[in-house]
N, C-alpha and C positions, 0 to 999 in steps of 0.2 A: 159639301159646302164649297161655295165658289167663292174666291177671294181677287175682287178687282182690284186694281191700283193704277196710276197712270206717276209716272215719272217725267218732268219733263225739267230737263235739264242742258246745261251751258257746256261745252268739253273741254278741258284744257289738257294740251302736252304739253312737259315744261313750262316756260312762260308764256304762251303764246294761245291767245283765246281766237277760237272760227267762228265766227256770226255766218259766215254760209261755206261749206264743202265743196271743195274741186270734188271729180268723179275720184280720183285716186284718192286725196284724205277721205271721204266717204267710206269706201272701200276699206281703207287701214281701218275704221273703227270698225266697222263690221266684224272684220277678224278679229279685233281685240275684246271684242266685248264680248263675243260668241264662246262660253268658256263655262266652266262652274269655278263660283268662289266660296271662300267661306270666310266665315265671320272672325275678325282679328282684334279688333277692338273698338270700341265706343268710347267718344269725347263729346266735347263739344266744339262749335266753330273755333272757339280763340284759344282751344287747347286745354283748357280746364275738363276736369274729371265731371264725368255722370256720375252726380251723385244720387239717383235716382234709380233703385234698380230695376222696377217696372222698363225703363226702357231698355235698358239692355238686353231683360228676359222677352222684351214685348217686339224687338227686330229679329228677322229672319235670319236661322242660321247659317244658310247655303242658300246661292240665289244659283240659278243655272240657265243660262241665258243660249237658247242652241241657235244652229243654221236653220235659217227658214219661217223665224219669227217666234217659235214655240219656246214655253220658258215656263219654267217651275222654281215656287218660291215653298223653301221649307222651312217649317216651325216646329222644333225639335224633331217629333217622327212624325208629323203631318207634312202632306205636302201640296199645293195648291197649283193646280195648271195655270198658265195666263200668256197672253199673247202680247208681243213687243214687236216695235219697229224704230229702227233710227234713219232720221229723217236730216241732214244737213248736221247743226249740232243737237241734237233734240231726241231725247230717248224717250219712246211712249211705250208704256205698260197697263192697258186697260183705263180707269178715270177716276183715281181718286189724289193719289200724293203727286207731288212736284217737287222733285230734287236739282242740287245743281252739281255735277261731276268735276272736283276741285282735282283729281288726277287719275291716268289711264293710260296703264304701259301693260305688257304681257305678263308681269306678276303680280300688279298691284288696281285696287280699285280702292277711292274714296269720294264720297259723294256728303254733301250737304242739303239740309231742308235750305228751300228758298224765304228769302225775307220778305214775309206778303204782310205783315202787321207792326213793320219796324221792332222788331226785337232786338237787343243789343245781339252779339256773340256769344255770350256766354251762356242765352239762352236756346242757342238752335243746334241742333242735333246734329253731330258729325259721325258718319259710320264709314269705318275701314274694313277691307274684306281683301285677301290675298287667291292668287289664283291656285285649283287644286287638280290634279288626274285622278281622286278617289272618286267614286261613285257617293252617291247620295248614303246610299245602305253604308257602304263602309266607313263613309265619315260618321254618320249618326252612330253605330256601333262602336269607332274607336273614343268620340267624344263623348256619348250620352252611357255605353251600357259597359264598354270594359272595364273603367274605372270600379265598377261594384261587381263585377267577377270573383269569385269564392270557389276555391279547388276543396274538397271536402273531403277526409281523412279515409274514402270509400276509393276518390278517385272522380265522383261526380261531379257535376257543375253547379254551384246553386248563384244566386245574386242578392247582396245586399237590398235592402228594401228601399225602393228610390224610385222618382217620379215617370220613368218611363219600364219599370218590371217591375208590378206589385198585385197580388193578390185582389180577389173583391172581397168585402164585408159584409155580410148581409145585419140588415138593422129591423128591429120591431117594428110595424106599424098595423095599427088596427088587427094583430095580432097573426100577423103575417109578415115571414121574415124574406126581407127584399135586399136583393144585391146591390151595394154600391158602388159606383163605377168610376168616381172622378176620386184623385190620388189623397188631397187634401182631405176631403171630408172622410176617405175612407182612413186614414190616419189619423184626424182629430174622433173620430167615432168609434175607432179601435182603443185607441188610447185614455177615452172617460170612460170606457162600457169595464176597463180594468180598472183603472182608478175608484169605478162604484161600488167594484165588488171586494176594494181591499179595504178591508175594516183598520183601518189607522189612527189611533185614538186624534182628536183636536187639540190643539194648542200643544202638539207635541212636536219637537221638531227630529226627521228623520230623511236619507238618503238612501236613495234603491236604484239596483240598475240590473235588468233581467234580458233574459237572452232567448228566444226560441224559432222556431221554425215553422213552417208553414208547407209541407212536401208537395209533391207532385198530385196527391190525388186530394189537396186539400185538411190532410192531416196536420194536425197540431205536434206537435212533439220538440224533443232537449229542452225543455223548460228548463232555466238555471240563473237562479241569482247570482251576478258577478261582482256586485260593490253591493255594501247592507252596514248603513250605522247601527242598525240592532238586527242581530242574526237571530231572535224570537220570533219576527214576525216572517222570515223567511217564507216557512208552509203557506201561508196564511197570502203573499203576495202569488206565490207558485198558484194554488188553486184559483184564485182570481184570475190569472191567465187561462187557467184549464176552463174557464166559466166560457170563454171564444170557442169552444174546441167543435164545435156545430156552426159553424158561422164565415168557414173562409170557403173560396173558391179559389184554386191554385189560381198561379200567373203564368202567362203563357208570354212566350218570348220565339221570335221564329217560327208559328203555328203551332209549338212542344209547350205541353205543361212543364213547368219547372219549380225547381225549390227556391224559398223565396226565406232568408237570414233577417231577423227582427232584434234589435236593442230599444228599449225603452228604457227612461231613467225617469223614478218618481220622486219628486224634491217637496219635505214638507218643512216650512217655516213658521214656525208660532208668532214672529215680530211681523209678520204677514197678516194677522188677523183683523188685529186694529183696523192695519191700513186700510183691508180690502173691505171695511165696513157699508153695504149698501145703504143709503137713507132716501128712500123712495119719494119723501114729502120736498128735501133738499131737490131733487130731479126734476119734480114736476114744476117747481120755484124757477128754477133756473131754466126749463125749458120754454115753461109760457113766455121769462123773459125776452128770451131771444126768438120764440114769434112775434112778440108786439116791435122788436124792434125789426124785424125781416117785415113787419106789413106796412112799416113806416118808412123803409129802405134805407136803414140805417145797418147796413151789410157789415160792415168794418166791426161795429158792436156785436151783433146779432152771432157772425161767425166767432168770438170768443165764448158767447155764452152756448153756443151747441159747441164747442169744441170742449169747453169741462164738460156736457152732459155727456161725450163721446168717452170722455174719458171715465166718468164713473160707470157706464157700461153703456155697450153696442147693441143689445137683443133689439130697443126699440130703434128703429130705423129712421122713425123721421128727422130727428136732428144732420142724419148723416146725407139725407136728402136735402135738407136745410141748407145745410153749409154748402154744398155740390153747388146749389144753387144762387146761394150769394157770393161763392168765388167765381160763377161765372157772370155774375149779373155786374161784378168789379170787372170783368175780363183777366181772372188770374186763371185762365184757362186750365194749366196745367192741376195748380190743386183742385181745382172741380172735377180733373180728368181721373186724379190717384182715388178722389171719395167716388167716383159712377165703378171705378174699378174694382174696386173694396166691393162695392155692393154686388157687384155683377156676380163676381164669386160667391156669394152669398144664395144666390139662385134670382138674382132681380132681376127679371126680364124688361121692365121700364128702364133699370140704373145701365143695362145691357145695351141698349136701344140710342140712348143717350150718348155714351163712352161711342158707338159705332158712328153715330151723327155726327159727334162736336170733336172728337180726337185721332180720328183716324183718316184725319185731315192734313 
């Protein structure tokens, strides 16, 4: 997958802004931008916190901008070639975003989205990135994989379980069991396939928290309860783990299968039960609502009443298409952008399609 972008941007050193480059300032940015950096922190223009963590997660770790035009943007261990030139003050990166460069020295980069739709500052995206001499691999490994590094009482290496070294899952379907490959659903899908198989009486409240393994050839093994408000049903959550024991494919890290360190914790609350009461006739009340009010284009209403259906449960999707769609028909772009995002993970290749169109802009 190819990832375009075009960046076009103002340059400022210190206080002093160039609407057109001598051959020597030319030249000076050349050198200066020519570099790898990496990611330091996210704000926003006037200084205020992203509160927002989609964007932090959704900017590019390391950008690496070389001699000669060629330039690679990484997203955690992906990495996307693209080609760049600067032109007077004008950084172009293929054709999609347009930034403006609020400062650029030999340590440091900060860059701003441009104001194309009058946003105040508190709305527009500031990213800081400091200049680095690691290689791409060695920053992704000291940022993304060291931290979950596990010396094991053999001497071997294993890694806590985390979004860039983790096992596959394989799941039922049509009676054929299929590896899953994306980090989230192979976690949420490991984690109910145990939940189903531990017989935990209802409206009982109890706290569990188990420990095991996942070895190099896909082995299940150290099953072990480490926190149990009742140490009866101990066996009873251990064998439900052992019910996976057919189901992983090791994680490979570096082209090596490796061992891959697992904590789950099950929390059951009885004052939970009321709450989580579904009433499917209340749902379809409250859904029709806020179509009559979405055909009428009364958005502002419409998006309250899919936001309680969202909230008594997500399986049915159209509400969440709903609101995407009346926060952008308001032009509240961004929350239309977090609900296409929502969905995308979901496997929505429409809500996918959408988020690619309208936000990555």
């Amino acid at each position: 997958m190819k990832i375009k972008l075009i960046l076009v941007v103002a340059i400022v050193f210190g206080q002093q802004l160039f609407a057109q480059n001598t051959p020597s300032e030319q030249l000076n940015i050349e050198q200066k931008i020519a570099r790898s950096w990496v990611k330091y922190r996210i704000d926003m223009k006037d200084g205020s916190l992203a509160l927002d963590d989609n964007i932090v997660k959704k900017s590019a770790s390391m950008l690496i901008f070389k001699k000669g035009k060629g330039g690679v943007l990484i997203f955690g261990s992906k990495a996307f070639p693209v080609q760049y030139t600067v032109r007077d003050s004008t950084l172009l990166i293929s054709d999609i975003i347009n930034y403006k460069i609020q400062k650029l020295t030999d340590y440091e980069l900060v860059f701003c989205e441009i104001n194309t739709n009058n946003k105040p500052d508190n709305e527009l995206i500031r990213y800081h990135y400091i200049a680095t001499t690691e290689s791409s691999g060695e920053y992704f490994y000291r940022q993304f994989v060291k931290p979950f590094v596990r010396t094991l009482a053999n001497g071997d290496t294993a890694y806590a379980f985390n979004e860039n070294v983790y096992p596959k899952f394989k799941y039922e379907a049509n009676g054929f069991l299929i590896p899953l490959e994306d980090f989230n659903e192979i976690y949420e899908t490991s984690y109910d396939f145990i939940e189903r198989h531990f017989v935990f009486p209802p409206k009982k409240k109890g706290n569990f928290s188990v420990s095991f393994s996942v070895g190099k050839k896909g082995e299940l093994k150290d099953v072990i309860v480490k926190e149990s408000s009742d140490s009866s049903y101990n066996d009873a959550l251990i064998q439900a783990v052992y019910q996976t024991k057919k189901r992983w494919q090791p994680a490979e890290y570096a082209n090596e299968k490796v061992e891959t360190l697992f904590n789950y914790v099950f929390k059951y609350d009885d004052s939970e039960e009321e709450k989580n009461t579904f009433d499917n006739a209340v749902f379809i009340s409250k859904k029709d609502k806020a179509n009559l009010l979405f055909e009428k284009k009364e958005y502002l209403k419409a998006i309250k009443f899919y936001t309680e259906c969202i909230l008594m449960q997500d399986e049915d999707l159209e509400p969440l298409f709903k609101r995407a769609d009346s926060y952008f028909a308001l032009k509240i772009n961004k929350n239309a952008c977090l609900d296409w995002s929502y969905l995308a993970k979901k496997g929505q290749k429409k809500a996918e399609q959408l988020f690619m169109d309208n936000c990555m802009k």
